[in-house]
Residue frames as qw, qx, qy, qz and C-alpha x, y, z in Angstrom:
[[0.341, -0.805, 0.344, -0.343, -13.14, -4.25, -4.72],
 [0.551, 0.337, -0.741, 0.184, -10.38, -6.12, -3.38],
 [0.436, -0.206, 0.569, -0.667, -12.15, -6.65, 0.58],
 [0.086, 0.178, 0.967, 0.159, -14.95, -8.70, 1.07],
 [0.197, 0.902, 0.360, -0.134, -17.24, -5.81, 0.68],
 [0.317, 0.748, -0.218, 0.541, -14.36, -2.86, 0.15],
 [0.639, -0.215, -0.562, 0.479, -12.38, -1.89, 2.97],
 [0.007, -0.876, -0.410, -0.252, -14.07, 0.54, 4.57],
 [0.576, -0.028, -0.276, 0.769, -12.70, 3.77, 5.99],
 [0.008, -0.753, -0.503, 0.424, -13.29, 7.05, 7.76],
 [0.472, 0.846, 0.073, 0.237, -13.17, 10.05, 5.16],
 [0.586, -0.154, -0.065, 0.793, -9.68, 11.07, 5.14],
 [0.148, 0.922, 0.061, -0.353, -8.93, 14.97, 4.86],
 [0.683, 0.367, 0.350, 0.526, -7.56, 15.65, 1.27],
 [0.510, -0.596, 0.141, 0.604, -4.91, 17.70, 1.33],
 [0.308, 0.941, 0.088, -0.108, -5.02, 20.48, -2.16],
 [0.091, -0.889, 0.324, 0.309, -1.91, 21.78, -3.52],
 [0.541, 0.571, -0.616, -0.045, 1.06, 20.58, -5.21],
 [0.863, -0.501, 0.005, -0.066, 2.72, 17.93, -3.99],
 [0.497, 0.541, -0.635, 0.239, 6.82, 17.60, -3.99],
 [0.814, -0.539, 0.206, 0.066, 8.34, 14.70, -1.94],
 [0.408, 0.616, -0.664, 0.113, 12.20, 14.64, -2.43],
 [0.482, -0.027, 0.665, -0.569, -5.16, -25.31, 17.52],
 [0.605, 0.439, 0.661, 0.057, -6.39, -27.68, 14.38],
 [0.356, 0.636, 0.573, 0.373, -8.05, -26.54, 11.53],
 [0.171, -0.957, -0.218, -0.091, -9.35, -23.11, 13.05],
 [0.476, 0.278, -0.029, 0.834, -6.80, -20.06, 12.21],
 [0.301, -0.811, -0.422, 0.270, -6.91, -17.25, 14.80],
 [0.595, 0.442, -0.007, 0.671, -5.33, -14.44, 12.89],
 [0.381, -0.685, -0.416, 0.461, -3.82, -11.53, 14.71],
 [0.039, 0.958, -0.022, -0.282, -2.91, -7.77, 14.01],
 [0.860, 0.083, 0.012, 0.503, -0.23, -8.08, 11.47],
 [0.674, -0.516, 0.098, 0.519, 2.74, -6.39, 11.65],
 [0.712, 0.688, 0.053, 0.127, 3.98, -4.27, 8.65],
 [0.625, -0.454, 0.344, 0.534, 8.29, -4.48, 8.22],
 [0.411, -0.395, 0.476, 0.670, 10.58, -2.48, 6.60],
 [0.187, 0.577, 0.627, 0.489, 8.53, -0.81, 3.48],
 [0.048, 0.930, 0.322, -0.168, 8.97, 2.66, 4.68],
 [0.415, -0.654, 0.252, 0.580, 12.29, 3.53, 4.08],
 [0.435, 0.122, 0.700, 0.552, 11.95, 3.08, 0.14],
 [0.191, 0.765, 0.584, 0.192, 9.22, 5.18, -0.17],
 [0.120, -0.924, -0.059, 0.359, 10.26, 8.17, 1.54],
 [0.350, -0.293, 0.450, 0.767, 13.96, 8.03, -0.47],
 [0.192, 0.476, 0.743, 0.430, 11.61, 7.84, -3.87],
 [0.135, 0.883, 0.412, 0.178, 9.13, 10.42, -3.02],
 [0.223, -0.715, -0.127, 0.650, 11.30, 12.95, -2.58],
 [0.148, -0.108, 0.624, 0.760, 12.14, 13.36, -6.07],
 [0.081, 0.674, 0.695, 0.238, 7.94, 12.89, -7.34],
 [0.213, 0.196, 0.025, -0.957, 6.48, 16.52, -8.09],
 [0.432, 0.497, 0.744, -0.112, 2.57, 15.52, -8.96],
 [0.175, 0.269, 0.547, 0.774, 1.80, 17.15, -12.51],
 [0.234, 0.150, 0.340, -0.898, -0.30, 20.12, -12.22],
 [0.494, -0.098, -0.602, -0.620, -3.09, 18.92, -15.10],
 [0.432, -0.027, -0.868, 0.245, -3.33, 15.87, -12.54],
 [0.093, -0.236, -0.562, 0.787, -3.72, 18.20, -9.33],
 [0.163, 0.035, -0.032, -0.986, -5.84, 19.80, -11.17],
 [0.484, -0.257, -0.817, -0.181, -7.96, 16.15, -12.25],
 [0.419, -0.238, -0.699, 0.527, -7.72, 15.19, -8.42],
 [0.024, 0.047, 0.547, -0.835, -8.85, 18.23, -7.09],
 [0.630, -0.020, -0.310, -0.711, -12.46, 18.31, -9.40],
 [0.676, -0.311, -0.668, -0.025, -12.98, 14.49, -7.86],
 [0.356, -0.327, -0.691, 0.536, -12.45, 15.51, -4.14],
 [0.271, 0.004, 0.195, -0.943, -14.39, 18.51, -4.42],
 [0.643, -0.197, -0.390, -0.630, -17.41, 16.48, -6.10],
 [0.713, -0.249, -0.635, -0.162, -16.94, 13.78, -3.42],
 [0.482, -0.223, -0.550, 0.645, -14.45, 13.69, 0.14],
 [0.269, 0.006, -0.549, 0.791, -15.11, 17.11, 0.55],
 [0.427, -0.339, -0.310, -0.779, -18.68, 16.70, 0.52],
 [0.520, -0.295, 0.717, -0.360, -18.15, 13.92, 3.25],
 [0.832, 0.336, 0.012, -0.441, -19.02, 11.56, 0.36],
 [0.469, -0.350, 0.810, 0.039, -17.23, 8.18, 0.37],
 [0.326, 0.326, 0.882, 0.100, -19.31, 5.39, -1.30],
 [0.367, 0.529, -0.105, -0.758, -21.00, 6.95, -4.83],
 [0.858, 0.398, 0.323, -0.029, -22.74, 5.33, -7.61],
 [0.574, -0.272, 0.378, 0.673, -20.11, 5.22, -9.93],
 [0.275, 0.748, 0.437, 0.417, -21.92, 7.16, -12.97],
 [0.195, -0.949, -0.124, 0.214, -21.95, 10.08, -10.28],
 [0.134, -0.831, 0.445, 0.304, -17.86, 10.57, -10.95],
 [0.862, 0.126, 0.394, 0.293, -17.33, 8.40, -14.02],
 [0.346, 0.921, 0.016, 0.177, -16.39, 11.51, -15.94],
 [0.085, -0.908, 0.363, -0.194, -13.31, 12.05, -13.28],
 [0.754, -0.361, 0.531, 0.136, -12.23, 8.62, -13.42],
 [0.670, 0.652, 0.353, -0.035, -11.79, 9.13, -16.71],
 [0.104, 0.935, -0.269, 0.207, -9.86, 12.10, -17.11],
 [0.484, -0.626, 0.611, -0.036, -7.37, 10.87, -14.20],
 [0.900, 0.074, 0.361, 0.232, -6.91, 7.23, -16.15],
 [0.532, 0.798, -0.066, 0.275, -6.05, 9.16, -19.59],
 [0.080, -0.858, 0.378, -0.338, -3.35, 11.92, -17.40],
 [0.725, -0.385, 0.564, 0.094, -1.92, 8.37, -15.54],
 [0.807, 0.206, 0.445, 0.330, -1.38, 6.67, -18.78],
 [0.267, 0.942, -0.053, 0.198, 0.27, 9.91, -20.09],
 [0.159, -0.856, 0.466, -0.160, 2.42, 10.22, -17.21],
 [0.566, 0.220, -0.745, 0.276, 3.45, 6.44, -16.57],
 [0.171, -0.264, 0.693, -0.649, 1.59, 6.27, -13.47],
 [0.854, 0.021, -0.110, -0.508, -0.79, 3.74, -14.57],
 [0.815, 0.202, -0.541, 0.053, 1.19, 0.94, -13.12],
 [0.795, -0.603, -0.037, 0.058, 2.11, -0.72, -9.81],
 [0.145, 0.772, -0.450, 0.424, 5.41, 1.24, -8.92],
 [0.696, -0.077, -0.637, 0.322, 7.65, -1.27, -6.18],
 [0.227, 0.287, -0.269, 0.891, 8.79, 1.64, -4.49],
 [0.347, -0.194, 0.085, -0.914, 5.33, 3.10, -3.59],
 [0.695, -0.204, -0.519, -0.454, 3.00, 0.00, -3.51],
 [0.558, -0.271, -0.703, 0.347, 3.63, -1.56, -0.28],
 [0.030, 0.113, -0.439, 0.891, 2.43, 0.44, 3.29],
 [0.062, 0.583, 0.724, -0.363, -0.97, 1.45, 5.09],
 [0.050, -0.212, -0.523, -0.824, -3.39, 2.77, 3.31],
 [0.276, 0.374, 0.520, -0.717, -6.77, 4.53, 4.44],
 [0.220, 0.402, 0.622, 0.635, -9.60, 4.66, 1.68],
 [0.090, 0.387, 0.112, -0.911, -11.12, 7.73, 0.63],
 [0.657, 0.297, 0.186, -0.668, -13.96, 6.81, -1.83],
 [0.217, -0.060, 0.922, 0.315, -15.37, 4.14, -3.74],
 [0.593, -0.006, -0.363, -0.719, -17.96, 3.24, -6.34],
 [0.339, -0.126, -0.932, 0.001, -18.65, -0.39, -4.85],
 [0.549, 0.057, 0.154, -0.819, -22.78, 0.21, -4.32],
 [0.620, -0.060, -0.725, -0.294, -23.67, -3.57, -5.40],
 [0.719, -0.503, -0.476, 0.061, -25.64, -4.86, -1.81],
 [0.329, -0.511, -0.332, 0.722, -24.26, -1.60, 0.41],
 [0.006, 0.879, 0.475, 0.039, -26.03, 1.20, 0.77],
 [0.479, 0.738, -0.052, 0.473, -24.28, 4.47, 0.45],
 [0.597, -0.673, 0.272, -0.339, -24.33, 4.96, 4.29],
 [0.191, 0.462, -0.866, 0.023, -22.03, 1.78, 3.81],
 [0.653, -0.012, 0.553, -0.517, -24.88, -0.44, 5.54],
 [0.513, 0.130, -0.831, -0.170, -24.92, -4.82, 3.89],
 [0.802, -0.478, 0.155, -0.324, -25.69, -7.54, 5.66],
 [0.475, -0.737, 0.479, 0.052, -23.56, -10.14, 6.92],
 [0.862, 0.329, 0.380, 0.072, -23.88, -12.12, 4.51],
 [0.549, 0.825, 0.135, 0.006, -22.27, -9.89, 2.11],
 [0.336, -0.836, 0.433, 0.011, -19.61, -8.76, 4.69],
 [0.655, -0.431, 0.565, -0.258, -18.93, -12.17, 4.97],
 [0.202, 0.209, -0.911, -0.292, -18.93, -14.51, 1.84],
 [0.855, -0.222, -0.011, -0.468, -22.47, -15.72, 3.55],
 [0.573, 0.180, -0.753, 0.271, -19.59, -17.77, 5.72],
 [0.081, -0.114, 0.478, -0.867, -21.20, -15.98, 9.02],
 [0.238, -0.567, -0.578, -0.536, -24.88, -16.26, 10.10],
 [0.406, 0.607, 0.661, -0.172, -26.96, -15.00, 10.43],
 [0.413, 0.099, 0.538, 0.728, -26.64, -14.01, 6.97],
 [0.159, 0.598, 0.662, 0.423, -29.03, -11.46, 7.00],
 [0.556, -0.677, -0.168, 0.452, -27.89, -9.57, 10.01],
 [0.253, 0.901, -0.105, 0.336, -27.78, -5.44, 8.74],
 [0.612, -0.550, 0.091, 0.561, -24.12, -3.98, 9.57],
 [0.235, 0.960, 0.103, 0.114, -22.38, -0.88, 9.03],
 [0.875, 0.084, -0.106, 0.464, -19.09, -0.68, 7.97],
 [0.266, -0.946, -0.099, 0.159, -16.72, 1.86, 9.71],
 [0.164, 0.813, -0.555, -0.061, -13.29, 2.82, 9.71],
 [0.958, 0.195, 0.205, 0.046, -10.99, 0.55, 7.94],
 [0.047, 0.765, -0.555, -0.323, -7.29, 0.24, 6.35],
 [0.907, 0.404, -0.014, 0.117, -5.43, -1.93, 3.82],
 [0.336, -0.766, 0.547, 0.018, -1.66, -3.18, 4.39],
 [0.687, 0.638, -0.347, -0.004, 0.94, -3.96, 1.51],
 [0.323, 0.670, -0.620, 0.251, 4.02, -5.47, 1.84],
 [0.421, 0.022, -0.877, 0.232, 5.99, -8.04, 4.55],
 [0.686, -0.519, 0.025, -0.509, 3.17, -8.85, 7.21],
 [0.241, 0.006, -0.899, 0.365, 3.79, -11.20, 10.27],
 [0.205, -0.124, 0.512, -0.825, 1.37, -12.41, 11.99],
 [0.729, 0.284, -0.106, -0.614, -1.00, -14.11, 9.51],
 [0.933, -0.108, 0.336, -0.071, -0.50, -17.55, 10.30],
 [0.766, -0.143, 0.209, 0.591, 3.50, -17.26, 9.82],
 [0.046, -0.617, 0.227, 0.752, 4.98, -14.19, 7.53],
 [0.699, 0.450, 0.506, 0.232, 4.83, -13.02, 3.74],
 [0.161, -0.234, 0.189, 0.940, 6.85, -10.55, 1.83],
 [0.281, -0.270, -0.493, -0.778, 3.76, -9.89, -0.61],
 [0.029, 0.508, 0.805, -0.306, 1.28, -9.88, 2.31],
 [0.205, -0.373, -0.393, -0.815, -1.99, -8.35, 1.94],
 [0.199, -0.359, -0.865, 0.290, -4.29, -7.53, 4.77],
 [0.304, -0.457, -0.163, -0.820, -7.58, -5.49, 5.75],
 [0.035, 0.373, 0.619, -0.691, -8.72, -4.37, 9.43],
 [0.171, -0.405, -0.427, -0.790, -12.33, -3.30, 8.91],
 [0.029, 0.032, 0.619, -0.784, -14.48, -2.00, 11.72],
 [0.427, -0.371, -0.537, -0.625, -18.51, -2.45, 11.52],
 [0.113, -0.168, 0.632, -0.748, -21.45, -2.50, 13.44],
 [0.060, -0.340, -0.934, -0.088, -24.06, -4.50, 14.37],
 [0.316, -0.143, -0.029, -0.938, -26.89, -2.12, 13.82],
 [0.572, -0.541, -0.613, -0.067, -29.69, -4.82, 16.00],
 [0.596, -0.746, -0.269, 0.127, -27.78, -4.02, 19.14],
 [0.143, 0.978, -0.112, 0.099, -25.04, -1.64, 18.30],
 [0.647, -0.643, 0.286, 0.293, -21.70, -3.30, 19.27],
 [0.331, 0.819, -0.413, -0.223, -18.81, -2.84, 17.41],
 [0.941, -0.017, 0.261, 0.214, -17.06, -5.91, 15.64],
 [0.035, 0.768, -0.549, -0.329, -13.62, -6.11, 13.66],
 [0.909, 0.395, 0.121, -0.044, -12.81, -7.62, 10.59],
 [0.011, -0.820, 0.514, 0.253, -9.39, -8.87, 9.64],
 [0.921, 0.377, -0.016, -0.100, -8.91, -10.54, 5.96],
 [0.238, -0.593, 0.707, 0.304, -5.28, -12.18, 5.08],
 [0.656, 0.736, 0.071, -0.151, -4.69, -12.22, 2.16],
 [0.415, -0.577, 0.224, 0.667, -1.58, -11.93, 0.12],
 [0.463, 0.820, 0.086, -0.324, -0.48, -10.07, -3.62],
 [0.693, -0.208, 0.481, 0.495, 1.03, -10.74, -6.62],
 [0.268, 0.780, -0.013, -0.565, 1.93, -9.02, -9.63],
 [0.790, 0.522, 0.316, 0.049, 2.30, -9.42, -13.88],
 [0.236, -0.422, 0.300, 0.822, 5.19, -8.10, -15.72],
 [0.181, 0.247, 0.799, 0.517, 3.00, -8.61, -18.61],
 [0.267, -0.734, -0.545, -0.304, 0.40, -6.55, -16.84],
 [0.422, 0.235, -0.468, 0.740, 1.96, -3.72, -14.85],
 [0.291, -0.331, 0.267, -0.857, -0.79, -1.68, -13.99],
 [0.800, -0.382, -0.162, -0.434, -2.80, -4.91, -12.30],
 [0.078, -0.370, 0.759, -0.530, -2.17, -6.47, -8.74],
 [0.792, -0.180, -0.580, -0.059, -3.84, -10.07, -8.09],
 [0.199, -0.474, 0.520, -0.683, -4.98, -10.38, -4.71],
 [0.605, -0.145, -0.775, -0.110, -5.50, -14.10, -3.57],
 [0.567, -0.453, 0.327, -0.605, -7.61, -14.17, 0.13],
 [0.421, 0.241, -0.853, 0.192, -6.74, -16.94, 2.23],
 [0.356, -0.417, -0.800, 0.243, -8.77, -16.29, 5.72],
 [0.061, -0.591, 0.109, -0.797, -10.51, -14.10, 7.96],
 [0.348, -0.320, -0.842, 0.261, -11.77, -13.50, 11.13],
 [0.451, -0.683, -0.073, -0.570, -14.68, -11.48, 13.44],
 [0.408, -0.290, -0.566, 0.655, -14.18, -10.43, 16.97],
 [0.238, -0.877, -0.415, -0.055, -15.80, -8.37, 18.74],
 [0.352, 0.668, -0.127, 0.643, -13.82, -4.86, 18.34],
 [0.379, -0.577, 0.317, -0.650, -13.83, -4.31, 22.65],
 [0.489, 0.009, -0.851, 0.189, -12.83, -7.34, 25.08],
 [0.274, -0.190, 0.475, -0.814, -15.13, -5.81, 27.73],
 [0.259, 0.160, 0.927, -0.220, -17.89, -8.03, 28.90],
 [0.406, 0.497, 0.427, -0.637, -20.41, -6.14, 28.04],
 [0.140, 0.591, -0.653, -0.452, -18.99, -6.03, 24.25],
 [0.118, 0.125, -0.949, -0.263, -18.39, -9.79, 24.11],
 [0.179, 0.256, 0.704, -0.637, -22.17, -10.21, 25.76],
 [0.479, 0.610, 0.115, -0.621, -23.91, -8.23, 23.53],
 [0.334, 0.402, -0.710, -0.472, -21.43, -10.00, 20.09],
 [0.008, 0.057, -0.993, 0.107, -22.44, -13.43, 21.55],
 [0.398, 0.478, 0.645, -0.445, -26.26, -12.59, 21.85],
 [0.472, 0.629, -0.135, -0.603, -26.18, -11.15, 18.39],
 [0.641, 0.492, -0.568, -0.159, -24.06, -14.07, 16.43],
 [0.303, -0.312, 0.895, -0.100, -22.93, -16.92, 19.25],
 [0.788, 0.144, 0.488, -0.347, -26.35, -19.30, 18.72],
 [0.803, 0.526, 0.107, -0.261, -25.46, -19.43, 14.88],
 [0.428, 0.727, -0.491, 0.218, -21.97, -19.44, 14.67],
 [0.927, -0.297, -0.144, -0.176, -21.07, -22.55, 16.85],
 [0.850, 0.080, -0.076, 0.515, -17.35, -22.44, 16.43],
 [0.362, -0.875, 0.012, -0.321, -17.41, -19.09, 18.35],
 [0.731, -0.173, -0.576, 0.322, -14.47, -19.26, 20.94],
 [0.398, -0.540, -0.609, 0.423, -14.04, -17.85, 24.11],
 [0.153, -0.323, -0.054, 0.932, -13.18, -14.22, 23.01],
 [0.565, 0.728, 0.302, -0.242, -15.87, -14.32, 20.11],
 [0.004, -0.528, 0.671, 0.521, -13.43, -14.99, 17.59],
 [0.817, 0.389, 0.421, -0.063, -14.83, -16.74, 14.46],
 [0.059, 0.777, -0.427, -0.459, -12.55, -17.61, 12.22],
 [0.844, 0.283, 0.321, -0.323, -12.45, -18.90, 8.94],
 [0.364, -0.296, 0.764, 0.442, -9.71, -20.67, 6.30],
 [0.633, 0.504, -0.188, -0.557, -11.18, -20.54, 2.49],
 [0.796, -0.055, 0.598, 0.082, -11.25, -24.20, 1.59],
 [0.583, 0.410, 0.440, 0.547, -10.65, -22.60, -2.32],
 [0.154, -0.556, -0.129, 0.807, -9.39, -19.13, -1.89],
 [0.476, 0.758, 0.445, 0.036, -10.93, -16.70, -3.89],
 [0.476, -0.054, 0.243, 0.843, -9.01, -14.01, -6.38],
 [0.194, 0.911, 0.365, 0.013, -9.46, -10.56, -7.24],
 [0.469, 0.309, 0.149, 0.814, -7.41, -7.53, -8.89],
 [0.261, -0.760, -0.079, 0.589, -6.53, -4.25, -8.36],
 [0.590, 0.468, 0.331, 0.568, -6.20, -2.45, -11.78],
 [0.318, -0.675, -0.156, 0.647, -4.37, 0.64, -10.91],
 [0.432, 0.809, 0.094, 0.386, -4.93, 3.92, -13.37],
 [0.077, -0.911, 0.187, -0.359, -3.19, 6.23, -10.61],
 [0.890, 0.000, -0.349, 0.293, -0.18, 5.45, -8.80],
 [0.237, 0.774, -0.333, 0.484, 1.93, 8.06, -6.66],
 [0.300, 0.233, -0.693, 0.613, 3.77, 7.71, -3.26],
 [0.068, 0.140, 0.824, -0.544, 0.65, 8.21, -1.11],
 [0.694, 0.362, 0.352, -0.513, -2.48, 8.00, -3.08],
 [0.160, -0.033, 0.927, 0.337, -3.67, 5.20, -5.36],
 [0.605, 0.301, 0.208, -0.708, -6.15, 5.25, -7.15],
 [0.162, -0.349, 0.869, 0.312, -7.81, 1.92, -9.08],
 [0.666, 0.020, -0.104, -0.739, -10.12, -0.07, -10.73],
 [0.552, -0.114, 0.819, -0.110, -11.50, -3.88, -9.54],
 [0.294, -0.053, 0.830, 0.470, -12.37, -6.36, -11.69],
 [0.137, 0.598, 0.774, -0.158, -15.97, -5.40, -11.85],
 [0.074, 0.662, 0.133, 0.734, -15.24, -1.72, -12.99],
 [0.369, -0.924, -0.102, -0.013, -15.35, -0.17, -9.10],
 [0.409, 0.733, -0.334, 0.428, -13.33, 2.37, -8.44],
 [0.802, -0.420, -0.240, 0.350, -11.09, 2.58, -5.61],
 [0.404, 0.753, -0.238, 0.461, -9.36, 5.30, -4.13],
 [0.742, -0.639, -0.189, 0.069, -6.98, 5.34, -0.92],
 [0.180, 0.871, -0.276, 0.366, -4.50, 7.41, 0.64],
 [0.569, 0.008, -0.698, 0.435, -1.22, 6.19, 2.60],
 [0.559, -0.804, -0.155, -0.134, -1.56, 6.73, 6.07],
 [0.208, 0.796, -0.404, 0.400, 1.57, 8.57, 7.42],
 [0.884, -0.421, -0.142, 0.144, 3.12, 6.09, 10.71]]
């Protein structure tokens, strides 16, 4: 998974049918911004008609999973329909990061990453976290989440290949809601079309609600250990040797990707429509 756990998200609703589109050290990162990386897609997808074989892949994986409400699956459970769908991508030429389509927001709709989260999405913080947070042992349940391609502002200056990931969770001690947001950015192989290198640079936690009660409850759950806390409950961290990971994309189309990390988890996620 390209996250520091995956990037979590609420089930989307999967849409059936054909498709035809004709201060120092200490970085405080903020909501980035995504620019100009819609108008390419829409010209492009009008012309995409999804192959029926495909539709036909796609729909046998979202019946066995989304529209059971099933997100997070051992991967064995649907290794049979990642399968099929790689083959029918490398048939069609959609086994490869496509300019056009790869940048935008992106919701996810299931994964196989089960290594230290529970299917219920539930880690600890450690896990969330690079064990850069502590208490590192501190359960939390990831919630709704997105992933965002393409020029970002906002991430301690701009990047045309940004990469970033809002992830909601909760502290399941005392129930408040926190927010994760990784910057990152992405680069890509001509030698390797269908893979997308994704170097992480920082993140930060914040308590997902600036009410008192909110920052109260984030500060009794994570201030004592986390010293460099500042006033809003922002902790925020700068990788002193960023770390790397891939996207290895079998499916490509105009608003759903589907892929595989380096580890063999799948990944699927659908654009989100702005």
């Amino acid at each position: 998974m390209v996250s520091l756990v995956d990037f979590a998200a609420r089930p989307a609703r999967y849409r059936p049918g054909p498709q035809r589109h004709s201060n120092g050290d200490r970085r405080v990162l903020v909501a980035p911004r995504l620019r100009c990386v819609r108008v390419s897609v829409a010209a492009e997808a009008q012309t995409y008609v999804r192959d029926p074989e495909l539709q036909a892949a796609l729909d046998d994986l979202f019946a066995d999973t989304v529209k059971q409400g099933r997100k997070r699956v051992p991967r064995e459970a649907i290794q049979g329909h990642i399968d099929r769908i790689a083959e029918l991508g490398r048939r069609l030429d959609l086994n490869r990061v496509h300019p056009a389509w790869n940048d935008g927001k992106f919701q996810e709709l299931i994964t196989t990453n089960t290594t230290g989260v529970s299917e219920d999405s539930v880690c600890s913080l450690q896990r969330l976290t690079f064990g850069l947070v502590r208490p590192g042992d501190l359960p939390v349940q990831l919630l709704a989440g997105n992933q965002i391609k393409g020029p970002l502002s906002g991430l301690g200056g701009s990047s045309a290949n940004g990469y970033a990931l809002r992830n909601q969770f909760r502290i399941l001690k005392n129930g408040v809601l926190g927010l994760m947001t990784v910057e990152a950015s992405y680069d890509t192989d001509g030698n390797e079309p269908s893979r997308l290198g994704v170097t992480f640079n920082a993140f930060n936690i914040s308590p997902a609600s600036p009410d008192p009660e909110s920052l109260a409850l984030w500060r009794e759950a994570l201030g004592e250990a986390n010293p460099g806390m500042d006033e809003q409950g922002v902790i925020a961290i700068a990788f002193p040797k960023p770390p790397r990971a891939a996207l290895n994309y079998i499916l490509m189309e105009p608003d759903l990707q589907l892929s595989l990390g380096g580890s063999g988890d799948f990944l699927a996620v659908q654009r989100l429509q702005e």
